[in-house]
KETI-852943 format. One line per 10 residues: their letters; for each residue x, y, z of N, C-alpha, C. Coordinates in pm, 1 decimal, m for minus. Example, Ala and Ser with C-alpha at 12.3 -4.5 7.8 and 13.67 -1.06 7.14 Angstrom:
BEGIN
as	1319.0:m569.0:780.0:1230.0:m450.0:780.0:1320.0:m330.0:780.0  1285.0:m225.0:708.0:1367.0:m106.0:714.0:1290.0:3.0:787.0
% end
This chain:
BEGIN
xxxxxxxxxx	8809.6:10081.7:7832.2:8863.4:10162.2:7940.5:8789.6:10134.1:8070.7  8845.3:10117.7:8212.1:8750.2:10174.3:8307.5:8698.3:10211.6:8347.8  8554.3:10189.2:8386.7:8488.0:10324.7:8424.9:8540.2:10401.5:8598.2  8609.6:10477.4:8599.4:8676.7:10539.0:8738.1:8609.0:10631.1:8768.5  8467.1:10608.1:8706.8:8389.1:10754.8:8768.0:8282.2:10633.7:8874.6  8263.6:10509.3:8838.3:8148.3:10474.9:8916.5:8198.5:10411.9:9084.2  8161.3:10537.5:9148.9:8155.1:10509.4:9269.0:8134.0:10459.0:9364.6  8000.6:10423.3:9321.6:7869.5:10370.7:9407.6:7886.8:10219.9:9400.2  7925.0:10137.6:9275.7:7895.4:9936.1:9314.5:8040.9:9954.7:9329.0  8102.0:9799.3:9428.1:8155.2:9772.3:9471.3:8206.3:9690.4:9359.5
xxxxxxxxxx	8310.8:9638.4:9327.4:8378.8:9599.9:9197.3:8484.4:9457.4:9225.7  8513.6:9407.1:9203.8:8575.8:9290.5:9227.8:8662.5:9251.8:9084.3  8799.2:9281.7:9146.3:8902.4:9287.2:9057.3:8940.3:9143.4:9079.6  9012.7:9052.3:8982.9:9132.4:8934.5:8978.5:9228.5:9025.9:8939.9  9322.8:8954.8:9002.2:9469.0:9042.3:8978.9:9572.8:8909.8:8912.0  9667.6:8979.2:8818.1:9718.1:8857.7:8769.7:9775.7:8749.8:8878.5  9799.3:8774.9:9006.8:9897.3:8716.0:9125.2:9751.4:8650.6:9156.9  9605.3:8650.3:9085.8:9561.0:8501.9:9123.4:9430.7:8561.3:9247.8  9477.1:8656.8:9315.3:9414.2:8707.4:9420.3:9258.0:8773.9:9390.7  9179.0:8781.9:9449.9:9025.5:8843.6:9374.6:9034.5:8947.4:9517.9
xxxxxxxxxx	8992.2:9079.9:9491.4:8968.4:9188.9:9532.1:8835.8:9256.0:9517.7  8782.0:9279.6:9664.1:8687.6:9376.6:9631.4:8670.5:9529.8:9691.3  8654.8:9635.5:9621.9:8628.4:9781.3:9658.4:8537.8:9832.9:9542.3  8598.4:9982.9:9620.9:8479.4:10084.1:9561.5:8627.5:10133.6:9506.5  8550.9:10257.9:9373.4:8676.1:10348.7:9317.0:8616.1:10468.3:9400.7  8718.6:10562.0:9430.5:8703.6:10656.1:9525.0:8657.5:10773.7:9409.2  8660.6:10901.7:9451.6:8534.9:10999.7:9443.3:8628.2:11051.5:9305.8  8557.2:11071.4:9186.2:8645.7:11131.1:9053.0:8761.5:11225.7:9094.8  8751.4:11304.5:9184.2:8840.3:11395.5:9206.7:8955.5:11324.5:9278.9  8937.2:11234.3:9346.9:9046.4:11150.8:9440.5:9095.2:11054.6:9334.8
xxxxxxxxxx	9059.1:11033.2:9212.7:9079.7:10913.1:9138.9:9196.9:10974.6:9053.5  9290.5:10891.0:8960.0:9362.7:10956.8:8894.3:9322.7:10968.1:8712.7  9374.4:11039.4:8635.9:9334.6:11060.2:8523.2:9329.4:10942.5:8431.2  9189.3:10909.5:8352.9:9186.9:10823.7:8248.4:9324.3:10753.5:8181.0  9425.9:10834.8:8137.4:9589.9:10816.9:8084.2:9669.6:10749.5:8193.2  9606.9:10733.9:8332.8:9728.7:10695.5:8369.5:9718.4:10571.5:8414.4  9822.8:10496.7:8436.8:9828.9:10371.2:8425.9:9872.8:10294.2:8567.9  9829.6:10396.8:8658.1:9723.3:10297.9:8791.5:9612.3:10345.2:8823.8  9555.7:10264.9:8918.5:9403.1:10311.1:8950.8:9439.0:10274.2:9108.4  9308.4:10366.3:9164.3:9333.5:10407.2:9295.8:9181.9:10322.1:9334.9
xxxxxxxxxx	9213.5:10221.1:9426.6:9105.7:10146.7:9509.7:9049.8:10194.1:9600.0  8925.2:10154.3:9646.3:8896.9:10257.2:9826.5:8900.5:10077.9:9903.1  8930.4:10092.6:9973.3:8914.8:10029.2:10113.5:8902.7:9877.7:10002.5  9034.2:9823.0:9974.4:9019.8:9713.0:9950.6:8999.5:9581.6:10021.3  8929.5:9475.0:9997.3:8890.7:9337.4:10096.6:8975.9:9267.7:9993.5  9016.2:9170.5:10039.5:9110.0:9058.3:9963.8:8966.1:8929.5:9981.2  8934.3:8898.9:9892.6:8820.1:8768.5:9918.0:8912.6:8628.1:9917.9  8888.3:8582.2:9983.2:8942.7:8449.3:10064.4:8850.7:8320.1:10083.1  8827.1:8208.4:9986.1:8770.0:8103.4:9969.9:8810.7:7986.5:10072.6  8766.2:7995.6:10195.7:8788.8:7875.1:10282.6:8694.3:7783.9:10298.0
xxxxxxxxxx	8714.9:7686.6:10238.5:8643.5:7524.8:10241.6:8651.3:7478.7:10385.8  8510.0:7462.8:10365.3:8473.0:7391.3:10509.7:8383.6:7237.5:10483.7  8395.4:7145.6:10609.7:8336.6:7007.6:10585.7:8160.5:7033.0:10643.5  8082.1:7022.0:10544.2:7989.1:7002.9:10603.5:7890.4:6819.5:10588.9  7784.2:6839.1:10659.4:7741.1:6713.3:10606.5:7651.4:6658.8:10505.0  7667.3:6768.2:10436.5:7632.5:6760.2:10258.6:7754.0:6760.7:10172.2  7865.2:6795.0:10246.2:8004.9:6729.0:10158.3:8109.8:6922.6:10197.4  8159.3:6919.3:10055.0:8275.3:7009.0:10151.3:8209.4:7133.6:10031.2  8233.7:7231.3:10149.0:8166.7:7443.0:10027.8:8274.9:7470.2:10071.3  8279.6:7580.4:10004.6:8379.5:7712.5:10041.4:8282.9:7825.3:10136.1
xxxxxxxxxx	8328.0:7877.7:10225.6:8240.3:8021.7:10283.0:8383.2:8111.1:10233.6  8347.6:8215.0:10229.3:8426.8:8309.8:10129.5:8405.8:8427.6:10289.2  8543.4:8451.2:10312.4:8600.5:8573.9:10380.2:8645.9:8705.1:10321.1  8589.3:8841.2:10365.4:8640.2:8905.9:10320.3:8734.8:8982.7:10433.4  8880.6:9026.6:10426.1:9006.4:9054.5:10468.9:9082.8:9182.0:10440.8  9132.0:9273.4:10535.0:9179.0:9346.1:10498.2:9305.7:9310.8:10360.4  9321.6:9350.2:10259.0:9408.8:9345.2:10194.5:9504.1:9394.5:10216.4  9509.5:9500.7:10278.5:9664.0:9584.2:10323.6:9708.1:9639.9:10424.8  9725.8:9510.6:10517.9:9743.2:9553.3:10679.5:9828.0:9618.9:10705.1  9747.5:9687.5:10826.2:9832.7:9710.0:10946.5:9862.8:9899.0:10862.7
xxxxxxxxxx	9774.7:9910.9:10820.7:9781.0:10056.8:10787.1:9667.0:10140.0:10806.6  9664.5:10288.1:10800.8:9526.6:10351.8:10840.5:9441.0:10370.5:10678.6  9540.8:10364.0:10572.9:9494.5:10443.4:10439.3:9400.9:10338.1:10426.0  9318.1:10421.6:10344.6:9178.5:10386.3:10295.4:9162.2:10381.1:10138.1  9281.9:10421.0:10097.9:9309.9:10440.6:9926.1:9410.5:10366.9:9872.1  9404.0:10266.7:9788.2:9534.8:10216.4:9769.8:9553.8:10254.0:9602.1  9685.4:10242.5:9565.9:9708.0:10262.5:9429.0:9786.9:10117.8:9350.5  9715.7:10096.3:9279.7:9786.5:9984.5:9165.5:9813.6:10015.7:9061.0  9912.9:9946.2:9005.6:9928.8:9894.5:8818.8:9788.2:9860.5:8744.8  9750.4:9921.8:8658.3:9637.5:9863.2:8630.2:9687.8:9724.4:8524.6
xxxxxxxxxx	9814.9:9748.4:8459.7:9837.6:9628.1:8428.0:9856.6:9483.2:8497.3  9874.7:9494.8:8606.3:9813.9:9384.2:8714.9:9685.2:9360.8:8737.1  9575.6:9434.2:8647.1:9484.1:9374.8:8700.4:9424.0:9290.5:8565.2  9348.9:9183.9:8583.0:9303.3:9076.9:8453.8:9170.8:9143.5:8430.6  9052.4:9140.1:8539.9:8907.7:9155.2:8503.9:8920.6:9259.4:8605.3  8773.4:9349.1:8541.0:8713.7:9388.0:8664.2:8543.2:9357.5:8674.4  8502.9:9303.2:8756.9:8324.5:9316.8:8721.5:8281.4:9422.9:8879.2  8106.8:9392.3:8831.3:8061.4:9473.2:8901.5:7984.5:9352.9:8995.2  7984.6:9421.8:9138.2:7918.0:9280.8:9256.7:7794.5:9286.6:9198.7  7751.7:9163.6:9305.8:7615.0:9184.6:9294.1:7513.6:9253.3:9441.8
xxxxxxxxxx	7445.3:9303.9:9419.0:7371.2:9352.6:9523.1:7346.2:9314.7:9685.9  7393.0:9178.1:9668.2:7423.8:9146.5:9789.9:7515.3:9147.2:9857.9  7609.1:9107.4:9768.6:7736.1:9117.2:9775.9:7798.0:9245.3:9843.0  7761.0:9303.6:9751.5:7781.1:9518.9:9770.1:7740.1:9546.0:9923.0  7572.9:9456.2:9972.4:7519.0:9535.2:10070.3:7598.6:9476.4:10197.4  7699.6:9371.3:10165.8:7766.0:9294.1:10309.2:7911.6:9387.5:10292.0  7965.1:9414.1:10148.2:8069.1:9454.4:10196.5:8068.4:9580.2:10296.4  7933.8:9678.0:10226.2:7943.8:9805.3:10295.1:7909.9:9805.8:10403.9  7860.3:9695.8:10494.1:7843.3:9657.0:10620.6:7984.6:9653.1:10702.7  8099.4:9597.6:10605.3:8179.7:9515.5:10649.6:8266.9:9635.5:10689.9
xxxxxxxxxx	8297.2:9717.2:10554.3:8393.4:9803.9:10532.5:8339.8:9952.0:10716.3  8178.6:9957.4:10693.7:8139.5:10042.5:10833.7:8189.0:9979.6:10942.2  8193.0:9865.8:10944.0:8201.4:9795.3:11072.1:8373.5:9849.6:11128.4  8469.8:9789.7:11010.1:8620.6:9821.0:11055.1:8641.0:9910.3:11045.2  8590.3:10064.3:11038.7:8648.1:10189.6:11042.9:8664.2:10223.5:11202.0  8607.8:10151.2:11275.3:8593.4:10169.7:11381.6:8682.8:10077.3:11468.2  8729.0:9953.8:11471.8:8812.3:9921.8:11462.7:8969.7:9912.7:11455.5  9058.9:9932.5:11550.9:9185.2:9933.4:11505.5:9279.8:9800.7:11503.1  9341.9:9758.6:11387.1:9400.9:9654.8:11389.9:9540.7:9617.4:11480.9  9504.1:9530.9:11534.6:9637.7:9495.5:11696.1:9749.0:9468.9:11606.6
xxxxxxxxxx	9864.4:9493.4:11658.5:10003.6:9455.3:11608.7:10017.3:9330.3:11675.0  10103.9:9218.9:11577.4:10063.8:9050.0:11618.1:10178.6:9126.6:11777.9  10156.3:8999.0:11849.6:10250.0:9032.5:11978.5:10394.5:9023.5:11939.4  10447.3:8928.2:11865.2:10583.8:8952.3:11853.2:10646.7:9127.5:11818.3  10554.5:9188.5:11788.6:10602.4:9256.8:11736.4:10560.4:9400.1:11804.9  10465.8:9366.2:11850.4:10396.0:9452.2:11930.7:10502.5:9467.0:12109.8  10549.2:9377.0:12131.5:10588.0:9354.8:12313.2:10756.5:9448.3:12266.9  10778.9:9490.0:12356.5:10934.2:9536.5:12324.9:11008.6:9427.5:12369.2  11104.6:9432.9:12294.5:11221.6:9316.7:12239.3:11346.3:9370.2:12312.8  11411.1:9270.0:12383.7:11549.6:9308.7:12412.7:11638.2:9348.5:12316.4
xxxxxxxxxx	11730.4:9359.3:12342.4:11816.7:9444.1:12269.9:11915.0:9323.4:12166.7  11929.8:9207.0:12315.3:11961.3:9045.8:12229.8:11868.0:8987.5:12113.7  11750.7:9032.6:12133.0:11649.5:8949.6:12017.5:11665.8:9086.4:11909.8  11686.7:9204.0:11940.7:11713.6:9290.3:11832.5:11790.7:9238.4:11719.5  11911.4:9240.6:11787.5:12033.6:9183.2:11703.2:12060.3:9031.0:11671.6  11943.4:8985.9:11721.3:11994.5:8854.0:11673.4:11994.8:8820.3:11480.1  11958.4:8861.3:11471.8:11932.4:8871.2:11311.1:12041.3:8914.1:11252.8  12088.4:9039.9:11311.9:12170.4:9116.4:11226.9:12343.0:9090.4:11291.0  12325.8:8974.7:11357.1:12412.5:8956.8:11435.1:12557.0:8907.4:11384.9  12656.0:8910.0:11417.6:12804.5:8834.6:11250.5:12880.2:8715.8:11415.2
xxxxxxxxxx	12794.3:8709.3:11470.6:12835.4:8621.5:11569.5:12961.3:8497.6:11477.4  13059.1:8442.3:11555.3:13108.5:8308.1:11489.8:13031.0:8186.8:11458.2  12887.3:8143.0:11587.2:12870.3:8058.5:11592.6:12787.3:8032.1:11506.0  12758.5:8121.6:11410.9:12692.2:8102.4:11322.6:12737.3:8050.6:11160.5  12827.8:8060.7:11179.9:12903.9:8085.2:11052.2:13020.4:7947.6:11092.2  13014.8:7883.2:11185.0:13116.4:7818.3:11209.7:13087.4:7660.0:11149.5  13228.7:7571.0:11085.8:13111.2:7442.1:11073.9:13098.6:7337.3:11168.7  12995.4:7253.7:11162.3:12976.5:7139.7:11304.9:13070.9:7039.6:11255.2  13118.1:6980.7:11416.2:13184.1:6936.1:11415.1:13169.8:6778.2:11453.6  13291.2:6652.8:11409.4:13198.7:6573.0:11383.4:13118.7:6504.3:11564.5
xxxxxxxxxx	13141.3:6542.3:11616.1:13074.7:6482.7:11764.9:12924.2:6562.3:11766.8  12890.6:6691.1:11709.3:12769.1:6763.0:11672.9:12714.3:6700.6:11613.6  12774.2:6633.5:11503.9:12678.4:6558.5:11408.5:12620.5:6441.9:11411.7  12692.0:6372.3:11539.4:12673.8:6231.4:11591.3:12570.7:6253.8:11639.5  12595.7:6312.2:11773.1:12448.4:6395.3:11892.8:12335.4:6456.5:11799.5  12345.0:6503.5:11652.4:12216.7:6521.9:11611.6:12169.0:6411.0:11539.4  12244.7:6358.6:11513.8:12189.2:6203.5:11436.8:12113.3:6125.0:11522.3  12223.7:6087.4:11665.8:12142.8:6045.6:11729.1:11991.7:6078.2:11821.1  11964.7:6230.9:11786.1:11866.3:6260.9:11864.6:11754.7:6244.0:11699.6  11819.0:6254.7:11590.5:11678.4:6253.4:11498.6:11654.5:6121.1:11501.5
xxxxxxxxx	11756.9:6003.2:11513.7:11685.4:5857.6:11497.0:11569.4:5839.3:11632.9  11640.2:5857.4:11751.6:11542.2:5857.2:11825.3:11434.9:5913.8:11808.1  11368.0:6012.1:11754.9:11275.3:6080.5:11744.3:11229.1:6023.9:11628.6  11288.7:5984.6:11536.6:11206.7:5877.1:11440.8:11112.1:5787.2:11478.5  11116.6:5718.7:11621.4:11058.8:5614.9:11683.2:10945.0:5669.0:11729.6  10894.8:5757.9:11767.8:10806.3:5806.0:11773.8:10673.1:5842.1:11685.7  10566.1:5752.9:11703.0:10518.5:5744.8:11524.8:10362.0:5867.1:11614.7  10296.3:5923.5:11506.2:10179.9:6008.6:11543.4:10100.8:5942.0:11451.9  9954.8:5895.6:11545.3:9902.2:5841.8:11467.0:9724.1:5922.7:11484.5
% end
């Protein structure tokens, strides 16, 4: 079984989708009952292995990432059948996340700009749009003019 009472080390889940996770389990009373079949995370980091070139050859430095943007909650709930392992960090590990996790409470995460700038009312609907020209098929002088613009652009080599 899990232990969902230990609060205090920071825990690092694999999830079957491959992903490695690290948090704390939140306070017994915030947690849900032994029987049930999710468990409630605190302030999950998604750990993120990015290889870098150095000149002793190529490491990974390991990022830790909000796992569940662009929200304020601090509690998340899973399947525990999604999860494979759980271990416990190690002490160092523990003492950077809780650095990490103080640091972004303070912090508010920006909305990317697309999404953030207000949108005309044309880029609204463009998506949801039943326009003809979308749906219409090309015709064969379209298909010439794109042929001929991909051969040309073939000639163009990047080296």
């Amino acid at each position: 079984m899990i232990n969902r009472i230990d609060t205090k080390s920071v825990k690092i889940l694999r999830l079957v989708s491959g992903e490695e996770i690290c948090c704390k389990f939140p306070l017994a009373k915030n947690q849900l009952p032994e029987n049930s079949k999710l468990l409630r995370l605190q302030e999950p980091m998604l750990i993120k292995y990015v290889p870098r070139i150095t000149e002793h050859g190529i490491s990974d430095y390991i990022a830790l990432v909000k796992w569940v943007g662009f929200t304020d909650e601090k509690v998340v709930t899973i399947p525990i059948d999604k999860i494979i392992t759980i271990c416990n960090a190690t002490p160092q590990f523990t003492e950077r996340y809780d650095q990490l996790t103080a640091a972004i409470k303070n912090v508010k995460q920006p909305l990317p700009g697309y999404i953030e700038r207000n949108m005309t009312q044309e880029e609204l609907s463009f998506a949801v749009s039943n326009d003809e020209d979308y749906d219409r098929e090309v015709n064969e002088d379209e298909m010439r003019e794109i042929t001929k613009f991909i051969k040309n652009n073939n000639k163009k080599k990047l080296h």
